[in-house]
C-alpha positions as a LaTeX table, in Angstrom:
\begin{tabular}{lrrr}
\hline
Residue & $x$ (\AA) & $y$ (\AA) & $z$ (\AA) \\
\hline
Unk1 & 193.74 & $-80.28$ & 171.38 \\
Unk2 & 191.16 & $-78.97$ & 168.77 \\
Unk3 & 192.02 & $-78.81$ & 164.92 \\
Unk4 & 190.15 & $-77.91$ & 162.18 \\
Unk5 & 190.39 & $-80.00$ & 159.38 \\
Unk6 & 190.00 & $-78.27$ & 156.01 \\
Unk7 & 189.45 & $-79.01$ & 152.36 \\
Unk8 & 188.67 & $-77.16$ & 149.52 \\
Unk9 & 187.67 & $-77.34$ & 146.01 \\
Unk10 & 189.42 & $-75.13$ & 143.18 \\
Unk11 & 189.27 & $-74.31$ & 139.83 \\
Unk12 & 192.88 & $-74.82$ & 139.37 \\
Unk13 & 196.11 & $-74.65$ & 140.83 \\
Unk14 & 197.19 & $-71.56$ & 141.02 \\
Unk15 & 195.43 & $-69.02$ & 144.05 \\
Unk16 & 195.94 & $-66.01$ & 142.42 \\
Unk17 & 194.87 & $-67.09$ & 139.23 \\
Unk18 & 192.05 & $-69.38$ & 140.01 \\
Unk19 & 188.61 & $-69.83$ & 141.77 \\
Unk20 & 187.81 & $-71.43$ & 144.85 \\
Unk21 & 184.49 & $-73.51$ & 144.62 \\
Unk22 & 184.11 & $-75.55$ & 147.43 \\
Unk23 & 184.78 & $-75.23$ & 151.41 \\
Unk24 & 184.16 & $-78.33$ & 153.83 \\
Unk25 & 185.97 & $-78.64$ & 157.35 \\
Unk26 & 185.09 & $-80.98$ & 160.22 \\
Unk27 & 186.21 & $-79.78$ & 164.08 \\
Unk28 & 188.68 & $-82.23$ & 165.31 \\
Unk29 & 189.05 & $-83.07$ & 168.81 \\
Unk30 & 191.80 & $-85.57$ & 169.99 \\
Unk31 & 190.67 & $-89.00$ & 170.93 \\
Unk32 & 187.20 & $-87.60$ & 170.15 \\
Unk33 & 184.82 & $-89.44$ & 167.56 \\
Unk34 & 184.55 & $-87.99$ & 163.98 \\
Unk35 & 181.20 & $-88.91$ & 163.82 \\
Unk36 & 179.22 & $-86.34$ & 165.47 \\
Unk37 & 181.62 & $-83.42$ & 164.92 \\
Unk38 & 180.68 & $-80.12$ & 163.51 \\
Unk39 & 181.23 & $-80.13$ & 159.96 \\
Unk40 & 180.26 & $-77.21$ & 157.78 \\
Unk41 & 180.70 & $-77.10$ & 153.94 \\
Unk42 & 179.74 & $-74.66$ & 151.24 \\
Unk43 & 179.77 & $-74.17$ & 147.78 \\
Unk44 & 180.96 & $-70.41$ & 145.70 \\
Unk45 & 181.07 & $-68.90$ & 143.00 \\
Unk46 & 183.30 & $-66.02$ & 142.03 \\
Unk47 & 182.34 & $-63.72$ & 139.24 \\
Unk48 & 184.12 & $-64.04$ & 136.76 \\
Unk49 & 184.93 & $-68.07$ & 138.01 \\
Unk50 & 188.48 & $-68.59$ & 136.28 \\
Unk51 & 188.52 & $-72.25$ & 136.66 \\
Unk52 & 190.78 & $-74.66$ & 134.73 \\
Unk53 & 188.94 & $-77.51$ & 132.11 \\
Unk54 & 191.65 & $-80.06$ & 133.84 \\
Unk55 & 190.55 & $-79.33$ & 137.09 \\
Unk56 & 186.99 & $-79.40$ & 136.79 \\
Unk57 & 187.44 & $-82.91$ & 135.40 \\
Unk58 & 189.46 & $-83.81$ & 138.36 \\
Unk59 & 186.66 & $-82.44$ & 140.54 \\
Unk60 & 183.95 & $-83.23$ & 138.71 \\
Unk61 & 182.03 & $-79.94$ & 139.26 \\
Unk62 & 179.54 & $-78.80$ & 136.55 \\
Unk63 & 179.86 & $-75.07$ & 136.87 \\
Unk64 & 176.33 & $-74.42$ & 135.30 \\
Unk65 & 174.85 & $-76.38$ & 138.18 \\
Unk66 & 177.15 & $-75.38$ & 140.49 \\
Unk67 & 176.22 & $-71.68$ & 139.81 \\
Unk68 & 172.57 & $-72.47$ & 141.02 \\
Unk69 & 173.42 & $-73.45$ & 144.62 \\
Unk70 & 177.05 & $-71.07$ & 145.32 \\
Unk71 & 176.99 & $-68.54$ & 147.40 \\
Unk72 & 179.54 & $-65.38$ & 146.45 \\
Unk73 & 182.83 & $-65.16$ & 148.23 \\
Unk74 & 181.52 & $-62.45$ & 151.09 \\
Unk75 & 178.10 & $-64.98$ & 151.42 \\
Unk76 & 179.78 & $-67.38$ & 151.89 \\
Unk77 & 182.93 & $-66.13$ & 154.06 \\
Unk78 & 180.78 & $-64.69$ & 156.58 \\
Unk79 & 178.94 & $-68.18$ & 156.97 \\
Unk80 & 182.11 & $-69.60$ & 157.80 \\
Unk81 & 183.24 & $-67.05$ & 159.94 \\
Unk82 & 180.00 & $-67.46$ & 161.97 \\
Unk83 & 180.65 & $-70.97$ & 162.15 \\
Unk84 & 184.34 & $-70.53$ & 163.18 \\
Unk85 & 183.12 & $-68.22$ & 166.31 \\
Unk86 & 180.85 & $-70.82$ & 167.33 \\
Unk87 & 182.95 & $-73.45$ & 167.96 \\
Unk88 & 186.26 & $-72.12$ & 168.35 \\
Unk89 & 185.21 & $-69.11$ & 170.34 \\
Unk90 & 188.25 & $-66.12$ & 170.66 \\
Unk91 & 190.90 & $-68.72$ & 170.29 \\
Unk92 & 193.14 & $-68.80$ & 166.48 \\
Unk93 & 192.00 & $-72.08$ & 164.90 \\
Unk94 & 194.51 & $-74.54$ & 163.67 \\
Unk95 & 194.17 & $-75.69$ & 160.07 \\
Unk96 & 194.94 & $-79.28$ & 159.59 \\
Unk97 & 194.26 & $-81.10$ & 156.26 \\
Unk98 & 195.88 & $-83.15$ & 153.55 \\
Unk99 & 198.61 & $-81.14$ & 152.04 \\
Unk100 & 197.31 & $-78.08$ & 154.03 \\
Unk101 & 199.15 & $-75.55$ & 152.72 \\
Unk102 & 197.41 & $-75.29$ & 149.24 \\
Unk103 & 194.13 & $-75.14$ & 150.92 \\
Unk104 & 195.44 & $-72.61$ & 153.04 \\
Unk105 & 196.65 & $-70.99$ & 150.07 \\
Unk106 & 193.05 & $-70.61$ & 148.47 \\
Unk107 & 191.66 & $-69.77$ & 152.21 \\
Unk108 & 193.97 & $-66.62$ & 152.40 \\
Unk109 & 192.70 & $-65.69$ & 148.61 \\
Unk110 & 189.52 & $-65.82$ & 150.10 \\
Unk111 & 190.08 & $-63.65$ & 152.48 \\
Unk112 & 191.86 & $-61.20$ & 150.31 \\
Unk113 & 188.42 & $-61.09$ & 147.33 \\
Unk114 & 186.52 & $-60.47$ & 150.36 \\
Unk115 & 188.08 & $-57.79$ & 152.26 \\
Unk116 & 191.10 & $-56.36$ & 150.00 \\
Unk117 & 193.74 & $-55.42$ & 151.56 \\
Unk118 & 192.29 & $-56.11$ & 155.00 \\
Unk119 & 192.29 & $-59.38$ & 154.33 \\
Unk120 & 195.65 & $-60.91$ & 155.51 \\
Unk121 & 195.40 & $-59.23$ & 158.82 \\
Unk122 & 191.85 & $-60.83$ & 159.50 \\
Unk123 & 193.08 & $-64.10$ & 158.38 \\
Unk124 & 195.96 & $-63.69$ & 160.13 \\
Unk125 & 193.96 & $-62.59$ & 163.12 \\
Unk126 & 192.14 & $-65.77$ & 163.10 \\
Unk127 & 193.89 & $-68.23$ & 162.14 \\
Unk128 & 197.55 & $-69.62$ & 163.71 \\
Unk129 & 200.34 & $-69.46$ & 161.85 \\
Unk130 & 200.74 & $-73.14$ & 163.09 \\
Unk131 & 199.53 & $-75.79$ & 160.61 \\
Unk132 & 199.04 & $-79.99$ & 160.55 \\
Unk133 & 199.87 & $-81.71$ & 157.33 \\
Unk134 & 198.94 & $-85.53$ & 156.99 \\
Unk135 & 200.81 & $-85.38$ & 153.75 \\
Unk136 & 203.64 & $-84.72$ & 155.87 \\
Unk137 & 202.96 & $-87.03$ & 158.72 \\
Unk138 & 202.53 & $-90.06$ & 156.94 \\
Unk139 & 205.26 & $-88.75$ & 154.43 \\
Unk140 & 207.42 & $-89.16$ & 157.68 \\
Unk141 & 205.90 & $-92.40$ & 158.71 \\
Unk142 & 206.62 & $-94.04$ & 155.13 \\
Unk143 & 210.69 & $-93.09$ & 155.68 \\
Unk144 & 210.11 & $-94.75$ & 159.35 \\
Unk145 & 209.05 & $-97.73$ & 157.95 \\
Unk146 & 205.49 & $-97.76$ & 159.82 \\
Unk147 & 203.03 & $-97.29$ & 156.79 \\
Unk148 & 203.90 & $-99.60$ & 154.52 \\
Unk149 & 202.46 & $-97.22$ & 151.16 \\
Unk150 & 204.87 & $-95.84$ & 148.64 \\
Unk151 & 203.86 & $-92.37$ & 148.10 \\
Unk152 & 202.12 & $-89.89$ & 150.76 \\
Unk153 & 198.94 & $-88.90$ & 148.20 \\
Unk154 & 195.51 & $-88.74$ & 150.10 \\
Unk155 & 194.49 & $-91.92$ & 147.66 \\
Unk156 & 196.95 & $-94.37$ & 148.19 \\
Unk157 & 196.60 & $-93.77$ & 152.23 \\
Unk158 & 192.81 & $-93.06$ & 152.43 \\
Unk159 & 192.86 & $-96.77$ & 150.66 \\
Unk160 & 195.64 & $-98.48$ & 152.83 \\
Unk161 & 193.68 & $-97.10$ & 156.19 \\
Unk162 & 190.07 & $-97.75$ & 154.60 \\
Unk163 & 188.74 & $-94.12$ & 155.17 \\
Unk164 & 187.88 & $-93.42$ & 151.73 \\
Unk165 & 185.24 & $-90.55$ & 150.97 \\
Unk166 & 182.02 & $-91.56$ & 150.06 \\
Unk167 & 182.42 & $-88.92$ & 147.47 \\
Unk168 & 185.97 & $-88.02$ & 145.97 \\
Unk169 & 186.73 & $-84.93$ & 145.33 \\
Unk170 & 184.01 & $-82.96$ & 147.86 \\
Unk171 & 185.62 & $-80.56$ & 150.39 \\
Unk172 & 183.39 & $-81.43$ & 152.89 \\
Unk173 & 184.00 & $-86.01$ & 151.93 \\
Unk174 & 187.59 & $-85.13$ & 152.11 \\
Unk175 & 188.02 & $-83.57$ & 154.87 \\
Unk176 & 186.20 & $-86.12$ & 157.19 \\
Unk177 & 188.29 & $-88.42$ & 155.56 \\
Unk178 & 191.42 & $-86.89$ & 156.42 \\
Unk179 & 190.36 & $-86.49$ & 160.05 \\
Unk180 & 189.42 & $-90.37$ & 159.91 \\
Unk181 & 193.43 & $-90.66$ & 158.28 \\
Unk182 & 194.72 & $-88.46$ & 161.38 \\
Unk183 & 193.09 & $-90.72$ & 163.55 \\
Unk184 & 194.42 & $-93.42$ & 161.80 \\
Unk185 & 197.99 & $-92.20$ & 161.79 \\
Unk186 & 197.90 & $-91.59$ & 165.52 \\
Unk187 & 196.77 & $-95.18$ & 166.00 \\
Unk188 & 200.22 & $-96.35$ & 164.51 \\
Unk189 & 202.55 & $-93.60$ & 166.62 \\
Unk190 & 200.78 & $-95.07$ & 169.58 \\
Unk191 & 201.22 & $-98.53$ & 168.68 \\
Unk192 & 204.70 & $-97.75$ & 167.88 \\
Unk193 & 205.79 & $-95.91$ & 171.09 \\
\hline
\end{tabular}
């Protein structure tokens, strides 16, 4: 079983209203070590960037300085493309992540500022329809009685677990952290079962 855990960064909320400024995703293989995995990460910038003030303080991004290292939505998109056919060869790639759907979300408008209308049916070409949520996992885990956390956010659980990113709020940090979480949440099915 192969996953591919995704984060990104935004400017806001809202994916047909705001930017997406960060990409990071780490291949995920079961009982396979994180460390070691392909990662790949990348920063954009979309002209004009509509970005939210709350949001960038969330994220911390300084769009002045991020403007010197972004590459534009079609740079960048092909760069993860070519990663994607690297290691997932023909096969539709299965987006897992922390509350996946809003990264999802902001992957799809991606697809549609690079290629227009085109771009649903080459997302939808690549990508399974299938997702993983953790949210929803441990979310499900909590009600069981097996994670002993009150509320499913990637915070409370990358603390209880210990897998904290070494840097909040960065795609790529994230989204090793959530595989690490996966992991971690498998651990207590199996211990469970």
């Amino acid at each position: 079983m192969k996953l591919l855990i995704l984060d990104t960064e935004t400017g806001g909320l809202d994916p047909e209203k705001h930017s997406i400024l960060q990409v990071g995703a780490i291949l995920w293989e079961l009982d396979a070590p994180i460390v070691g995995q392909p990662v790949f990460e990348q920063k954009i910038i979309e002209m004009p960037c509509n970005v939210d003030p709350e949001a960038l303080a969330v994220n911390g991004i300084d769009i002045a300085r991020h403007r010197q290292v972004a590459l534009t939505p079609g740079e960048a998109l092909h760069g993860f493309k070519r990663w994607l056919d690297q290691h997932f060869d023909e096969e539709k790639v299965v987006l897992g992540g922390h509350n996946i759907g809003f990264d999802v979300s902001f992957i799809r408008r991606l697809y549609r500022v690079c290629y227009g209308e085109d771009g649903a049916k080459l997302y939808e070409e690549r990508f399974s329809h299938r997702t993983l949520d953790t949210a929803s996992i441990a979310r499900f885990l909590i009600m069981a009685g097996l994670v002993p956390v009150q509320d499913p956010k990637s915070n409370s659980l990358f603390e209880h677990f210990g897998v904290s990113p070494e840097r909040p709020h960065d795609a790529l940090e994230d989204a090793i952290a959530t595989a690490r979480l996966l992991n971690k949440l498998l651990e207590v099915v199996r211990g469970r079962a």
